[in-house]
FIBA-156758 format. One record per residue: z, y, x of N, C-alpha, C in turn; residue in one letter. Coordinates in steps of 0.2 Angstrom, whole numbers, padded with zeros to 4 digits, always signed. Each point is the difference from the previous one (the first is absolute). Layout:
N
ZYXZYXZYXA...
This chain:
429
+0009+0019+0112-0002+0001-0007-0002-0006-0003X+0000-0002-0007+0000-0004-0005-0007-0001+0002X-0002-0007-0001-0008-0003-0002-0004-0002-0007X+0007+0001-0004+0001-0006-0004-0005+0005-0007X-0002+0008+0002-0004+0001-0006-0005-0001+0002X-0007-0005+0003-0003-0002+0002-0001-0007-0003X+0006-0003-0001+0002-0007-0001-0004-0003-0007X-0004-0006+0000+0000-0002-0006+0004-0001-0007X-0002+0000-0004+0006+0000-0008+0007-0008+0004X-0007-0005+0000+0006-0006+0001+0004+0001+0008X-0002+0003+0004+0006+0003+0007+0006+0003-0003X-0003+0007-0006+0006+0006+0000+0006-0005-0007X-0003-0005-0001+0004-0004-0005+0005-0005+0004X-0004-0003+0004+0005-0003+0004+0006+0004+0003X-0001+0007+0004+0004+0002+0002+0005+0003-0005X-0001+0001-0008+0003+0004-0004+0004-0006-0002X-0003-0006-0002+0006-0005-0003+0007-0002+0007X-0001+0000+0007+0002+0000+0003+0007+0004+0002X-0003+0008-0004+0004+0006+0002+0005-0001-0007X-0004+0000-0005+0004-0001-0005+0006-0008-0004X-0001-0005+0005+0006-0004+0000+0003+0004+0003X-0001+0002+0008+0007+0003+0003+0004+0006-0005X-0004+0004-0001+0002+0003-0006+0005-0001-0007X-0003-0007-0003+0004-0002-0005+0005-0003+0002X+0003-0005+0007+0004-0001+0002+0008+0005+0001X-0006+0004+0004+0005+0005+0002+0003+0005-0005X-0004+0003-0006+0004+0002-0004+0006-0005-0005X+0000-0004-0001+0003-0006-0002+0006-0002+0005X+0000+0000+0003+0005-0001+0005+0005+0007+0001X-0003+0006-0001+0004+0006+0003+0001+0006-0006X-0005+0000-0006+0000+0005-0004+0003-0003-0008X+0006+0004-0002+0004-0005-0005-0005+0001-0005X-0004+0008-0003-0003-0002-0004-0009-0005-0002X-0001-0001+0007-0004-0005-0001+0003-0008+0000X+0006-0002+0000+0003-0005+0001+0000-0002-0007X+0004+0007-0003-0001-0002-0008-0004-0001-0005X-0005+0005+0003-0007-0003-0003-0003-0006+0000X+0000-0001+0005-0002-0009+0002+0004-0006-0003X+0007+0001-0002+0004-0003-0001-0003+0000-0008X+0002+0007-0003-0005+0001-0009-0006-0003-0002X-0003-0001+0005-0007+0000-0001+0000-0009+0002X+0005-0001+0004+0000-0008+0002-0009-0001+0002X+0003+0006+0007-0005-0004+0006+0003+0001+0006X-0003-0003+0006+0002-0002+0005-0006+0003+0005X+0002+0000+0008-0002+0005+0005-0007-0006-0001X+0005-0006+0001-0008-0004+0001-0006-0002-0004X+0002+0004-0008-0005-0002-0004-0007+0005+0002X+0001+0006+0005-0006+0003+0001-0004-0002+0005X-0005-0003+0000-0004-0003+0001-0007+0003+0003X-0002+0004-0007-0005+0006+0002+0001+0005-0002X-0006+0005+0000+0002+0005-0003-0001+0001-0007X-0003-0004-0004-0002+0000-0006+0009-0002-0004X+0003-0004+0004+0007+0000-0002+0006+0006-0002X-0004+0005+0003+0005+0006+0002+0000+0002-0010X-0006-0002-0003+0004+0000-0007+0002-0001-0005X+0005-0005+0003+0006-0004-0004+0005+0006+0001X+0000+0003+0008+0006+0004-0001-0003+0008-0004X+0005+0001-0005+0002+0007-0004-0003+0007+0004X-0003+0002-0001-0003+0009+0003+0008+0002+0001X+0001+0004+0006+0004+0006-0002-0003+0008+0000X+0004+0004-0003-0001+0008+0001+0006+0004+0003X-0001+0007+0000+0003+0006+0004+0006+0000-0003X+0002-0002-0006+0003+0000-0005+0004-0006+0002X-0001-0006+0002+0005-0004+0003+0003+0003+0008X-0004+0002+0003+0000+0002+0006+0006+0006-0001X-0001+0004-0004+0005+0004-0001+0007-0002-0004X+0002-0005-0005+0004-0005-0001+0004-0002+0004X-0003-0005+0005+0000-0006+0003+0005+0005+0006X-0007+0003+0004+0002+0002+0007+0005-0003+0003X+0004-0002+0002+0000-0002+0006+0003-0007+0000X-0002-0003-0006-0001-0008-0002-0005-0001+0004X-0005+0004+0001-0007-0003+0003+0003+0001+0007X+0004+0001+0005+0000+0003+0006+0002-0007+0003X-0004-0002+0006+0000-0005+0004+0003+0000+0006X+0004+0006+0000+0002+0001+0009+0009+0003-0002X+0004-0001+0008+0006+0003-0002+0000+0008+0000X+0004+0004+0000-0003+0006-0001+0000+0005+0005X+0004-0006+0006-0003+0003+0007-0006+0000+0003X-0004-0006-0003-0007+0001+0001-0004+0004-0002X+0000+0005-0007-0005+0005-0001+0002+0006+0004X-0006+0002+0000-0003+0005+0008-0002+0006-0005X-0002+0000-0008-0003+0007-0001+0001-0003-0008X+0003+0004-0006-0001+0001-0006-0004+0006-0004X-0005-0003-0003-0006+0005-0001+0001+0000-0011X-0003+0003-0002+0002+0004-0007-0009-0001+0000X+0000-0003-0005-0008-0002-0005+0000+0004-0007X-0005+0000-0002-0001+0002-0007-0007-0003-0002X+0003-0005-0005-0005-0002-0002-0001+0001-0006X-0006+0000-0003-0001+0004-0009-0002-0008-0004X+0004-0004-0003-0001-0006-0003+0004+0001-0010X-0002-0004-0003+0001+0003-0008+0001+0006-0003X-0004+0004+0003-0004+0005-0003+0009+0006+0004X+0002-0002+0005+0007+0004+0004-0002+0001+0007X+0004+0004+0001+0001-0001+0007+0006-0003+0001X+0000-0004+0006+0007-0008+0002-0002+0003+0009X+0005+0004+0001+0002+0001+0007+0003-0010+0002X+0000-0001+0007+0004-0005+0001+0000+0004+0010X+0006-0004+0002+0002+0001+0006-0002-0008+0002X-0004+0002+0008+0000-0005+0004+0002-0003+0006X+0002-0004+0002+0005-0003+0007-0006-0003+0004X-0001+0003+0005-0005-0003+0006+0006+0000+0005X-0004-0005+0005+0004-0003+0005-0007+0004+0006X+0003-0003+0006-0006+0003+0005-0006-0003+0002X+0001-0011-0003-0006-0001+0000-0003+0003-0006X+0001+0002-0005-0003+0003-0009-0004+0005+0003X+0004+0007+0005-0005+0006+0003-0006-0005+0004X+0004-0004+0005-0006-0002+0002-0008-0002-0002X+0003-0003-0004-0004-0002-0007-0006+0004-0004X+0005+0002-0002-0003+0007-0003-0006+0006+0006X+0003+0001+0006-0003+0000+0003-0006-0003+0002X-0002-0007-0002-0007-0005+0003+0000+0001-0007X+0002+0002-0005-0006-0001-0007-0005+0007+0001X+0005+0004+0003-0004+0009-0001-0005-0001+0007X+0002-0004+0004-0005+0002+0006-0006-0006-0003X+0002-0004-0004-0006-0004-0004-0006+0005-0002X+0005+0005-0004-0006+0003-0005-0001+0006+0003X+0002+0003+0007-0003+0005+0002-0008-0002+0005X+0000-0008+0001-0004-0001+0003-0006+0000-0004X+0002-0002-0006-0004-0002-0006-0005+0005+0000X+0004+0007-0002-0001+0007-0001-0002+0002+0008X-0001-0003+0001-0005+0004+0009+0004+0006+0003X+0007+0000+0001+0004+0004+0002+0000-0002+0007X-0003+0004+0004+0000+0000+0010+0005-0003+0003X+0000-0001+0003+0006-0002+0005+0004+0006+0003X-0006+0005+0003+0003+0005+0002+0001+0006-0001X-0002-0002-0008-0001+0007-0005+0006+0004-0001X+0001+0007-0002+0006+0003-0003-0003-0002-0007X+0005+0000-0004+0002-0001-0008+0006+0005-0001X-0004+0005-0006+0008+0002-0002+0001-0002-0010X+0004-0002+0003+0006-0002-0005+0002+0004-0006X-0002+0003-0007+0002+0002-0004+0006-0004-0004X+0002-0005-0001+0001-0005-0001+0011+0000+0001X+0002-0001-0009+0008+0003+0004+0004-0003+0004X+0004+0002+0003+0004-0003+0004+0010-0001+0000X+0000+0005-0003+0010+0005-0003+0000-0006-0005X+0004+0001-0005+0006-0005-0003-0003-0006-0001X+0002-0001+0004-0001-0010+0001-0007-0003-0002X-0006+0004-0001-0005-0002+0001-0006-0003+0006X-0002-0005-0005-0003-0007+0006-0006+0003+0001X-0004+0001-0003-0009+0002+0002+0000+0004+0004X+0004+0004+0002-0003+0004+0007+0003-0004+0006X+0005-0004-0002+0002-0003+0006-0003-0007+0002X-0003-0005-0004-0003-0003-0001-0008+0001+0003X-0003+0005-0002-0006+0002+0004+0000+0003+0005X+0006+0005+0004+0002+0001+0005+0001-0008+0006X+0003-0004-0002+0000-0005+0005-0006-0005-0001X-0003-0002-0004-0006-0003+0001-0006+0006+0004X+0002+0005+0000-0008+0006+0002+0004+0001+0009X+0007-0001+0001+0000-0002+0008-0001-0007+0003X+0001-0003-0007-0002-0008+0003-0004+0000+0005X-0008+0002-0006-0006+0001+0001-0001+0005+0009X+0004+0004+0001+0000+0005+0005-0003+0008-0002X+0001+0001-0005+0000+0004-0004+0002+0008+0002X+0000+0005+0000+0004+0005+0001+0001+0003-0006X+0007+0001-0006+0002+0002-0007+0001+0006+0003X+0000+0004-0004+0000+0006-0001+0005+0001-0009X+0007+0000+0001+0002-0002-0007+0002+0009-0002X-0006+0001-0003-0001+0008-0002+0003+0001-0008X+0002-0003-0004+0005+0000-0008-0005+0003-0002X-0002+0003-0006-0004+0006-0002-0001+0005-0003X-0002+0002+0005-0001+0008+0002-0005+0004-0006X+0001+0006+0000-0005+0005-0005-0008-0001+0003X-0005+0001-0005-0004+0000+0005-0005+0002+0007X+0004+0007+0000+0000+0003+0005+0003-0002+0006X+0005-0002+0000+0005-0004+0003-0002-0004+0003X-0001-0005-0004-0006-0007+0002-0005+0003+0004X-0004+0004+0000-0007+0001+0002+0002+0003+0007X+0006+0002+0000+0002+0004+0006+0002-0007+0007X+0004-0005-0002+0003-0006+0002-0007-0004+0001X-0005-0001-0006-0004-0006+0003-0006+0005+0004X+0000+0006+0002-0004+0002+0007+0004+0003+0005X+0005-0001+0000+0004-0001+0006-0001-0005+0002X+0001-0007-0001-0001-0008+0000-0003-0003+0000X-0004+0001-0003-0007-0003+0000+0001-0008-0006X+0002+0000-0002+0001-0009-0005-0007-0002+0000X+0000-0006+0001-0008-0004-0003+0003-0002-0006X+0006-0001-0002+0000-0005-0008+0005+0004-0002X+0001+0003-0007+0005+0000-0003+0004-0004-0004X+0006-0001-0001+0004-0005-0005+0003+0004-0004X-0002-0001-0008+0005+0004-0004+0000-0002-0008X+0004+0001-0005-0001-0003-0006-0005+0004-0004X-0003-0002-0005-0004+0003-0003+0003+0006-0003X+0002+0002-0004+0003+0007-0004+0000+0005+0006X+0002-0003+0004+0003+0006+0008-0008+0001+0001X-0004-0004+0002-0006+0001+0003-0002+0006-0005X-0003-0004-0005-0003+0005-0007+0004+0006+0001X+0004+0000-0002+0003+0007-0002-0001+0005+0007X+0000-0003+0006+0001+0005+0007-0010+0003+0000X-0003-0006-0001-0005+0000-0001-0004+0006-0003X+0003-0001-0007-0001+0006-0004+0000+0006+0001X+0007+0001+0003+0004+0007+0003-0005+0002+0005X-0004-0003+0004-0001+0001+0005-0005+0003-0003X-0007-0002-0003-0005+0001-0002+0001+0008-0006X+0006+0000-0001+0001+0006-0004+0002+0005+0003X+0004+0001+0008+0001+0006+0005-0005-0001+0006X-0006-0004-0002-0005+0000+0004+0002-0003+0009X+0003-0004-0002+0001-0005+0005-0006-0004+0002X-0003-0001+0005-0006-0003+0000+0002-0008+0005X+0002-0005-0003+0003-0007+0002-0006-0005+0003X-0005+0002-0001-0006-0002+0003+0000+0000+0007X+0003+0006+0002-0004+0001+0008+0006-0002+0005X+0006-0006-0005+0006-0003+0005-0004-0003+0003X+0006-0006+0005-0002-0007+0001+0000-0006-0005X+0003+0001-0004+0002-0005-0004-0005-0001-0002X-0004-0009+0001-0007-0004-0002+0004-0005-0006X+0006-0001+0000+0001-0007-0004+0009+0002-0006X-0005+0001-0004+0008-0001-0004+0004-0005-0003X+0007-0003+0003+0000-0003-0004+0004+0001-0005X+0000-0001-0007+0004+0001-0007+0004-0005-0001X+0006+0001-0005+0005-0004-0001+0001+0002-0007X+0001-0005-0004+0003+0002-0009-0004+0003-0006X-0007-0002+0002-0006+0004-0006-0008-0007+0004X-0001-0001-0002-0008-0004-0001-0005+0007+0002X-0006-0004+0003-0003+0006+0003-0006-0003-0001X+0000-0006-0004-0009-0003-0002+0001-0002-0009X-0004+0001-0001-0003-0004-0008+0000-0008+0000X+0000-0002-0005-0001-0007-0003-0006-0004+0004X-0003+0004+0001-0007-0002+0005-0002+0001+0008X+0008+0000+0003+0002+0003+0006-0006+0006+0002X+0000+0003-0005-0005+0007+0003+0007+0006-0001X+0000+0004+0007+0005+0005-0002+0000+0005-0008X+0006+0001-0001+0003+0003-0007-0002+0008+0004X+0002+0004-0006-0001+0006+0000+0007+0003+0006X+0005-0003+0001+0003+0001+0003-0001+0000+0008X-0002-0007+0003-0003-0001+0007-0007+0005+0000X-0004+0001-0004-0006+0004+0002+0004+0006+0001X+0004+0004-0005+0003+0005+0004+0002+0002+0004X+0003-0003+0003+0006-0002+0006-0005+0000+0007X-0004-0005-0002-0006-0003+0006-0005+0007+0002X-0001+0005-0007-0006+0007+0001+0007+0005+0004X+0007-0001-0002+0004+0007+0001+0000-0001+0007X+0001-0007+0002+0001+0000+0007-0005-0002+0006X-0005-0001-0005-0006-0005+0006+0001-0006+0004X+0006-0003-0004+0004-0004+0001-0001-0008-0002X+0000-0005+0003-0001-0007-0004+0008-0002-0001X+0000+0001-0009+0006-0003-0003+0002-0006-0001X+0005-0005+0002+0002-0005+0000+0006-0001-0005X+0001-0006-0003+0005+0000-0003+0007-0005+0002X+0006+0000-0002+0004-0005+0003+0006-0002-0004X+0001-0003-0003+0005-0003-0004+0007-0005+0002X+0004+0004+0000+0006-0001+0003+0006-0001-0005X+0000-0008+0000+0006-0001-0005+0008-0003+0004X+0004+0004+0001+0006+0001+0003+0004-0006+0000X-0001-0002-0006+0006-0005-0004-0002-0007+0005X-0007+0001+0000-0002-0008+0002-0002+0001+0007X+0002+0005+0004-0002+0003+0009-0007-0003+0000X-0005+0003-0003-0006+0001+0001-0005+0004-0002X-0008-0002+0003-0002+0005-0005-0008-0003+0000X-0005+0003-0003-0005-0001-0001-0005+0007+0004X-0007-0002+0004-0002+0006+0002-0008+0000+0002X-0004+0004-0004-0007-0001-0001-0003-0001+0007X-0005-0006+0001-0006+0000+0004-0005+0004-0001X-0004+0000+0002-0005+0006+0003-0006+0000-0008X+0001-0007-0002-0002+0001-0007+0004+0001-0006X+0006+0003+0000+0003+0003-0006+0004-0005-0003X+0003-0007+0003+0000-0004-0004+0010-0001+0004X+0005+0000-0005+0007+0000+0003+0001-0008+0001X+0000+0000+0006+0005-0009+0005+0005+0002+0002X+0002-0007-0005+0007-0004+0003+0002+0000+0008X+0005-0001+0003-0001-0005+0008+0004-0005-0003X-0004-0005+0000+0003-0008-0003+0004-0003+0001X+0002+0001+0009+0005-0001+0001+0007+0002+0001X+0000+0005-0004+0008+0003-0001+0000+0002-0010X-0006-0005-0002+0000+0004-0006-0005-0006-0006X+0003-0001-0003-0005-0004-0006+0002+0002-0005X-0008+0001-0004+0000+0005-0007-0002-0003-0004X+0003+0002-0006-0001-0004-0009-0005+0006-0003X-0002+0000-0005-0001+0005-0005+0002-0006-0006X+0003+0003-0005+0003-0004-0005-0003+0004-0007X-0002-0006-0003-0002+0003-0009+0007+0001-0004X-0002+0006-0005+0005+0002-0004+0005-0006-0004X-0001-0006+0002+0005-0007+0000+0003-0001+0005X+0000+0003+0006+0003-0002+0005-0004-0005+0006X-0007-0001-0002-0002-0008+0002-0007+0003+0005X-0001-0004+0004-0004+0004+0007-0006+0002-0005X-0005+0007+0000-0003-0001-0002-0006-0003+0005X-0008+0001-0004-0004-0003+0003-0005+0005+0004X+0001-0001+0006-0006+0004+0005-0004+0006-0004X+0001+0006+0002-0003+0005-0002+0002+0002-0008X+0006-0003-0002+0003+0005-0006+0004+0003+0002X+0002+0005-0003+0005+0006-0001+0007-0003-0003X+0003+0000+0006+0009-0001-0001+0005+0002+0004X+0007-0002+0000+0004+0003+0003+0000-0001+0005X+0000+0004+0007+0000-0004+0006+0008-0001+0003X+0001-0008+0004+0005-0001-0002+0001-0004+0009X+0006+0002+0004+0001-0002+0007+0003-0005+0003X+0000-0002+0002+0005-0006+0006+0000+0004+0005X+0001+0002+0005+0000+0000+0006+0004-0004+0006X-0001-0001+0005+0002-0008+0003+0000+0006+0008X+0009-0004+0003+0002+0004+0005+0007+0004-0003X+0001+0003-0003+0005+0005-0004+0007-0006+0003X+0004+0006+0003+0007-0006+0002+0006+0005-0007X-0002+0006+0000+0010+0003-0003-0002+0001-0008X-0006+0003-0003+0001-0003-0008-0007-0002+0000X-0004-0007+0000-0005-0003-0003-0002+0001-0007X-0004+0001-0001-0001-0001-0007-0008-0007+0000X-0001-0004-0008-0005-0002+0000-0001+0001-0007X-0007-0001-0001-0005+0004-0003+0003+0004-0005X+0000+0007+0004+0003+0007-0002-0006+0004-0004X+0000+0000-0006-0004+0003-0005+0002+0008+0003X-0006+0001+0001-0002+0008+0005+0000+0005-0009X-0002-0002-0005-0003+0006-0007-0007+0002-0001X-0001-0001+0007-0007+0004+0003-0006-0005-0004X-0007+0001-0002-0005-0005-0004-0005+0000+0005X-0003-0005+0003-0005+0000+0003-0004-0007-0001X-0005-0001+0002-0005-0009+0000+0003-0001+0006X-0001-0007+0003+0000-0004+0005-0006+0000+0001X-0004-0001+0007-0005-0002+0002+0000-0005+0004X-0004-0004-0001+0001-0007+0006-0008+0002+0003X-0003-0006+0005-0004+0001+0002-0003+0004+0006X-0005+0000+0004-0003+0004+0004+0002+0007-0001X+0002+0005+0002-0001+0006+0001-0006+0003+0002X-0002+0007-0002-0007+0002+0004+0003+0001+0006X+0007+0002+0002+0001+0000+0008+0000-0005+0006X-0001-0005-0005-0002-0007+0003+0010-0003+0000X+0003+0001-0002+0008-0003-0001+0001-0003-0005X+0002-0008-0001+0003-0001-0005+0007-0001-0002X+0004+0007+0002+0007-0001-0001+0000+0003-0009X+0005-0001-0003+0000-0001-0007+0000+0007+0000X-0003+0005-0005+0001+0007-0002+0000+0002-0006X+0002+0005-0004+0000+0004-0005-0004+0003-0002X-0004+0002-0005-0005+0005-0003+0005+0005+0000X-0002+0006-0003+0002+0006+0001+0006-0002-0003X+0006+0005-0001+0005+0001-0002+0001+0003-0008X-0001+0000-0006+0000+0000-0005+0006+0005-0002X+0005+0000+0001+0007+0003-0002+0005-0005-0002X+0005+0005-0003+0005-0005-0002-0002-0004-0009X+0000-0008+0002+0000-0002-0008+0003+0003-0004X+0007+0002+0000+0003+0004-0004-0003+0008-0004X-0007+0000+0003-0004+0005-0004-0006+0000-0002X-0003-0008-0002-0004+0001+0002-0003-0001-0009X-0005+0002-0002-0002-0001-0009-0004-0003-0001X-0002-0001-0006-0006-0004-0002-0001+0008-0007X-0006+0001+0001-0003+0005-0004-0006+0001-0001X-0003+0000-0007-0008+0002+0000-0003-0005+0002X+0002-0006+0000-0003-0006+0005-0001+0001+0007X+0005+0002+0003+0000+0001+0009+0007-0001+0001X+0000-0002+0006+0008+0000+0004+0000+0005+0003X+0004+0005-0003+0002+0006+0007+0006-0002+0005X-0002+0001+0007+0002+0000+0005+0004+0007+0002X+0006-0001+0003+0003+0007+0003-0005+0005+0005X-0001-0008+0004-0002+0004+0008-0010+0005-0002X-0001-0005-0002-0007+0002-0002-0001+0008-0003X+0006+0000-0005-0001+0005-0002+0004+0006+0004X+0005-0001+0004+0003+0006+0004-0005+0002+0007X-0004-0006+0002-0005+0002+0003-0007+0004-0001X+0001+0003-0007-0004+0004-0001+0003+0005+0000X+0007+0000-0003+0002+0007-0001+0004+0002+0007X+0001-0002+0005+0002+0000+0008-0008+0002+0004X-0005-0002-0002-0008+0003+0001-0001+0007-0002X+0004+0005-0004-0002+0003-0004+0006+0006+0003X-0003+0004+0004+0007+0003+0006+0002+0007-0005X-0002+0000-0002+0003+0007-0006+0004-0004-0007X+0001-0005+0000+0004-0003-0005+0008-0001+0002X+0005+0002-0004+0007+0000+0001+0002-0007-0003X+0003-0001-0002+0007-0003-0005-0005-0003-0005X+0000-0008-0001-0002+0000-0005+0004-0008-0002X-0004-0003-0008+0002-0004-0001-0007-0004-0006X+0000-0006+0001-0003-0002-0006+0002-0004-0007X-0002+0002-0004+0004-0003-0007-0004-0001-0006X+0001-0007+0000-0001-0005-0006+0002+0004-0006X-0004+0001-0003+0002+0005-0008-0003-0003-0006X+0002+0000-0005-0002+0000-0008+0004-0009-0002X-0006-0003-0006+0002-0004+0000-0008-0004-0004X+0004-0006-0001-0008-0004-0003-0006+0002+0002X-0004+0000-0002-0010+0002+0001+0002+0008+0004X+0005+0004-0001-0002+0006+0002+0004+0001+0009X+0000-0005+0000+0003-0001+0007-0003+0005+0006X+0004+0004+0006-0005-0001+0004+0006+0007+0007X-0005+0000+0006+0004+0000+0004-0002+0008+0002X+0006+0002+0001+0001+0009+0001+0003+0001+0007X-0003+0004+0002+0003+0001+0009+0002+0007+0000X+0007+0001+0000+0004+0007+0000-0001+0001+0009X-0002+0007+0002-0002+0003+0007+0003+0007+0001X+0003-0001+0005+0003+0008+0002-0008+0001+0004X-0003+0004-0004-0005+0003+0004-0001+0009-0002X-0001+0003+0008+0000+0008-0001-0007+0005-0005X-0005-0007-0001-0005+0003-0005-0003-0004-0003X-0004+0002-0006-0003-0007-0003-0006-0003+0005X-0003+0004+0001-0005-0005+0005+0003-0005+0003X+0007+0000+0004+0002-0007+0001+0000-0005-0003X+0001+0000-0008+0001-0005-0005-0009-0003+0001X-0004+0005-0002-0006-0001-0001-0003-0006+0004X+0001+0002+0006+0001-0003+0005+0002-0008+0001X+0005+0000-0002+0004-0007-0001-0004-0005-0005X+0000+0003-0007-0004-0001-0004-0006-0003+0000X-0004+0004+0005-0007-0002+0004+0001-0007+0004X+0005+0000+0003+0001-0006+0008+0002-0004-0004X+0004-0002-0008+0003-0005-0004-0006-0003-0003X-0004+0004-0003-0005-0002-0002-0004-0003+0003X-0003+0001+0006-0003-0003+0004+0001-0005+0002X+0007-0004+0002+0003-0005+0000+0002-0006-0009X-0006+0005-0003+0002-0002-0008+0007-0002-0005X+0005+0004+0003+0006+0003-0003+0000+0003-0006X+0002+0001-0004-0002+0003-0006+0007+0004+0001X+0002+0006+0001+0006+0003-0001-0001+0006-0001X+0007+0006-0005+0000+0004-0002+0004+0004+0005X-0004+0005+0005+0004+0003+0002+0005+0007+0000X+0006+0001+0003+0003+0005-0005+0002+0005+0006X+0001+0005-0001+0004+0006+0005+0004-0002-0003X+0005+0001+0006+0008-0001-0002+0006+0004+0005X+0006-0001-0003+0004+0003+0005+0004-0004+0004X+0004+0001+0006+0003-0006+0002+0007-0001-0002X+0002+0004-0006+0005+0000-0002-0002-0005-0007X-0006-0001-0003-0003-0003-0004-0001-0009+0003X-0002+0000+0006-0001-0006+0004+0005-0003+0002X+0005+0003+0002+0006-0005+0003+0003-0002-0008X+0000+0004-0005+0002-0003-0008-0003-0006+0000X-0008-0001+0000-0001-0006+0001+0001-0005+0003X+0001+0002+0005+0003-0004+0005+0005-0006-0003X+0005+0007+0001+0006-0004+0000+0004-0003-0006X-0005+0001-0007+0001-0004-0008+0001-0006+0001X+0005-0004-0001+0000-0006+0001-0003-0005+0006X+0001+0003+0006-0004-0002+0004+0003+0000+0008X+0004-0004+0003+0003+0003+0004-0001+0000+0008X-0008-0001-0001-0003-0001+0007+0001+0008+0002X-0003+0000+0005-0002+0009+0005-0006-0001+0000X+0000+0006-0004-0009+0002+0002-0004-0005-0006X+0000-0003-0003-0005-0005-0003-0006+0005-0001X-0006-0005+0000-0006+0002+0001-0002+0000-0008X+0003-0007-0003-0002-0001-0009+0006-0001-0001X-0001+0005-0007+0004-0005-0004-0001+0000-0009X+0002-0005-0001+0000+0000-0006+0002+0002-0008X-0003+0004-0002+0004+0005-0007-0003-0002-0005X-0005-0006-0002-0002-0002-0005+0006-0001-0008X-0002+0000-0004+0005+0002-0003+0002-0012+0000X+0007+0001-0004+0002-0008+0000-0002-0003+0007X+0003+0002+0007-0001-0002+0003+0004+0003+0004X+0005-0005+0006+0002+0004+0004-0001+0006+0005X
């Protein structure tokens, strides 16, 4: 196993700018679309020096990734071992792209996941079951599948089952951890607490979640991880798994998401594109270092988060992320506040009697203000909501609504899945 999260800021630097020459050489050499880049931009492998140099060169997105495709591929095409289908949600879309790994890339992939299962206090000898997909060409069950036998792991790849189902499976087996995306957890969650399923009295001690934030802006858990934490009796973890760049981020026992520095160097970028400064809110943006069949460098993730430098309370100083904010592309300025996606879905993912919902920027000039449309079965749920917004000092009107009324919101000019906000102000897109 890696030493290097222990390492001092000036060690995980040294080791970065050295992984990252080999890196810029070698995409330069083997991928025609960064050759042309270089060429446009009139630079050279050797102009990289540090890592403060990484930007001169241009961000890409999912959106070139899905373009380009196999301009980025570094290998012949008898070397890829596995092609995996991503969806990543970037200008305000969903941009599927297709990826080409080779057998060192699983491998790889492999020691990033067994990075962060150790991170997450996953046994050596534990069972884990697996909610986490696996069918059409999907990476994240496979991905966590081989880093959790890295580890010596026993997976249990269970797809997701009704709640009963599950409850049937995790006491046959006993899992000390489970793995699964957020929406799947919530909702099974739910279910279960609704048919009187009693999730307490599993084995399952550690959750870990994928695709939702599970702490507030003050790393104290959101309404979402406290629910999750009370339905299971569970310690919920979070893990952040971005495909594109074979990596992920995954919380220490302080709530705080790390990089492994050496397969991974992170940006957060200001809405100019320009690194922001320690502890603001921007786009998180990747390199990753190792990648043989499509590399990418600094790959704009969409996703908003701070950078952290500095000591951790866990005692590591490898680079990490404050919570995860949502996607930029939702993100407003209202009433003199920034709403955030995540902040607010983990309220309403807290709030196990709520369906379908959406929030929406409405009016215009001074009468401005924000409305949260809810498939809820009565109004004390709204009342509810109402209550925990406020508390949070949110100023929002809430509405019963139908979910034939909410996906209309949705999908007005707006062609993400699911958005969390959106915007109906009048003269405004």
């Amino acid at each position: 196993m890696s030493k290097t999260e222990w390492f001092a800021p000036e060690e995980i630097a040294i080791i970065q700018v050295r992984q990252l020459r080999k890196t810029i050489h070698y995409v330069y050499q083997r991928a025609p679309f960064y050759r042309d880049l270089f060429d446009r931009e009139r630079l050279l492998p050797t102009d990289f020096k540090s890592l403060d140099d990484l930007r001169h060169l241009p961000a890409i997105s999912a959106e070139d990734l899905q373009r380009e495709h196999d301009r980025f591929l570094c290998v012949r095409p008898e070397e890829v071992a596995d092609i995996a289908a991503v969806a990543s949600r970037q200008a305000g879309k969903n941009v599927d792209c297709w990826l080409k790994l080779t057998e060192s890339d699983l491998s790889r992939l492999a020691y990033d996941q067994q990075l962060s299962a150790k991170l997450l206090e996953v046994g050596e000898r534990e069972t884990v079951f697996s909610a986490l997909p696996w069918d059409r060409c999907g990476l994240s069950g496979l991905a966590t599948y081989l880093g959790l036998r890295r580890i010596g792991a026993t997976v249990l790849r269970g797809g997701q089952p009704a709640a009963r189902d599950l409850d049937a499976v995790l006491g046959l087996h006993q899992p000390g951890t489970l793995y699964a995306d957020a929406e799947y957890l919530r909702n099974v969650t739910t279910a279960a607490e609704r048919e009187g399923v009693n999730l307490r009295r599993r084995s399952v001690r550690r959750l870990v979640v994928l695709g939702a934030s599970l702490r507030n802006q003050d790393d104290s858990p959101n309404d979402l991880g406290n629910y999750l934490a009370r339905l299971w009796n569970a310690k919920t973890l979070m893990m952040s798994l971005h495909l594109e760049a074979s990596a992920s981020f995954a919380e220490c026992e302080a709530g705080c998401l790390h990089a492994h520095p050496e397969v991974l160097h992170v940006e957060v970028l200001d809405p100019q594109g320009r690194p922001a400064a320690a502890g603001e809110v921007g786009e998180v943006c990747l390199t990753p270092f190792g990648v043989a069949g499509m590399p990418v460098l600094r790959f704009r993730t969409g996703e908003l988060a701070a950078l952290r430098t500095g000591a951790c309370a866990c005692g590591r100083w490898t680079p990490r992320i404050g919570p995860l904010l949502g996607p930029k592309t939702e993100i407003l300025q209202l009433g003199g506040k920034t709403w955030y996606p995540e902040t607010l879905r983990g309220v309403l993912w807290g709030e196990p009697e709520a369906g379908a919902f959406v929030f929406a920027a409405e009016g215009r000039g001074g009468k401005e203000q924000m409305s949260l449309w809810v498939e809820a079965p009565h109004p004390k749920v709204c009342a509810r909501l109402a209550s925990r917004l406020q508390q949070l000092s949110l100023n929002v009107k809430v509405r019963r609504s139908s979910l034939k009324e909410i996906q209309a919101l949705q999908g007005a000019g707006n062609q993400a899945a699911s958005p969390v906000i959106v915007d109906r102000r009048l003269g405004r897109a």
